[in-house]
C-alpha positions as CSV (number, residue, x, y, z in Angstrom):
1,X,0.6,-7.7,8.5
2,X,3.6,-6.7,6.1
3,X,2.1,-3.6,5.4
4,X,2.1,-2.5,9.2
5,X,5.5,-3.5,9.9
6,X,6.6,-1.1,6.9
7,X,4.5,1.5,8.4
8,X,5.4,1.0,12.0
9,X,9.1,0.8,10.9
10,X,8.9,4.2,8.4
11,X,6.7,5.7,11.5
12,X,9.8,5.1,14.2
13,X,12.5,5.6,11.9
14,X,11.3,9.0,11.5
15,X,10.4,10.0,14.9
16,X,14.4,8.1,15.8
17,X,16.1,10.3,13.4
18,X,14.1,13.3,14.9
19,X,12.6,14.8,11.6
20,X,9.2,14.4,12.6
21,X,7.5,15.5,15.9
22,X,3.8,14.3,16.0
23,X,1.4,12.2,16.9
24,X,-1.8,10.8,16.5
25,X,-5.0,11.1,17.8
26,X,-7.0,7.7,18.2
27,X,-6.9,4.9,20.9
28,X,-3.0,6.2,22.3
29,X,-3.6,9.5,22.2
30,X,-1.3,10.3,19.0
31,X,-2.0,12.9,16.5
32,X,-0.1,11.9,12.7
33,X,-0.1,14.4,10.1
34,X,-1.3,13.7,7.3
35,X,1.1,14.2,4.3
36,X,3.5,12.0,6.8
37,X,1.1,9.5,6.8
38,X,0.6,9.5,3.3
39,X,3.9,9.6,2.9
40,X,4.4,6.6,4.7
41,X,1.6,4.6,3.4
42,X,3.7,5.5,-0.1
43,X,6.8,3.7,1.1
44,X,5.1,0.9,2.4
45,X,3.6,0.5,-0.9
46,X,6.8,0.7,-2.7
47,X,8.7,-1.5,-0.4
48,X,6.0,-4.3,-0.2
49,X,4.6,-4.5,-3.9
50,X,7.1,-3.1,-5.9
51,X,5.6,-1.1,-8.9
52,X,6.9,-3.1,-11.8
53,X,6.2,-6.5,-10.8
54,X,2.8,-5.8,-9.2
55,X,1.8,-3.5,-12.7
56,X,2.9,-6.6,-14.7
57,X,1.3,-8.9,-12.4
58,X,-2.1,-7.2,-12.1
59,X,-1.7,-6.7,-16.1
60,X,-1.4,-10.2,-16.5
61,X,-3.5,-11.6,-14.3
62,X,-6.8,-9.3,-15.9
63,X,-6.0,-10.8,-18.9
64,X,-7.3,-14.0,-17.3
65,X,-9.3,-13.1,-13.8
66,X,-12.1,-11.4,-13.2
67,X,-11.0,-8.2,-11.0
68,X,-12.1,-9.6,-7.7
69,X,-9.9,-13.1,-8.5
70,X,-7.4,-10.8,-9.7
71,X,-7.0,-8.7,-5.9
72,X,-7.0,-12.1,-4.4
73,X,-4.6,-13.4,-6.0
74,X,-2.6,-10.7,-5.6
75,X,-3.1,-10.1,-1.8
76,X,-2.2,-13.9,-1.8
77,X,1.2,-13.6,-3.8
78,X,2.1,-10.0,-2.1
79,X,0.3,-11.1,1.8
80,X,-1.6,-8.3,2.2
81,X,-4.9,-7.3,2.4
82,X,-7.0,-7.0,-0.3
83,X,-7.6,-3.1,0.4
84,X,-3.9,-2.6,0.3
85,X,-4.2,-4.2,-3.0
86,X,-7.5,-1.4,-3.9
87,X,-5.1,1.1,-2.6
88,X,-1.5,0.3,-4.9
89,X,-4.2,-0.1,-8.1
90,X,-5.6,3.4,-7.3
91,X,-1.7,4.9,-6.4
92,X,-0.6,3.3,-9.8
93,X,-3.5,4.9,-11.7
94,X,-4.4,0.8,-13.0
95,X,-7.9,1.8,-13.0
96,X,-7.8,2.5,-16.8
97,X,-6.5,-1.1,-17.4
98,X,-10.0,-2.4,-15.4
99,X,-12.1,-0.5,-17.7
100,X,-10.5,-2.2,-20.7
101,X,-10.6,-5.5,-20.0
């Protein structure tokens, strides 16, 4: 829910402030570009689980946790879903630190 309150805010702050004139195309008829959106998905992710403490986190907790207890933990600490979670360890490249544990 976090995670669509960023994005909703990001979304309206833009469109407010006039730098962005689009919309998307789904059940309202809006049409979203797509570098916006992943622009915006980027913010969210930064505002919501912060890159240092979720890296050290999700470091920490591999050391211990399987990968699956590891996301939910983490979606539990940050209150987000766990494929927000799959989608800051793919961002932040944390896929390497799986593979070595």
């Amino acid at each position: 829910m976090n995670y669509h309150i960023a994005f909703y805010m990001l979304m309206r702050l833009i469109r407010i402030k006039g730098f962005l004139d689009f919309y998307r195309l789904d059940d309202e008829d809006e049409y979203i570009d797509d570098d916006k959106e992943v622009e915006a998905n980027t913010l969210a992710g930064e505002i919501l689980l912060p890159r240092n403490t979720f890296t050290a986190l999700f470091k920490t907790a591999m050391k211990e946790k399987s990968l699956q207890e590891t996301k939910k933990a983490l979606s539990e600490v940050f209150d987000v879903s766990i494929d927000v979670i799959d989608a800051r360890i793919k961002y932040l490249k944390l896929e390497n630190d799986i593979n070595r544990n």
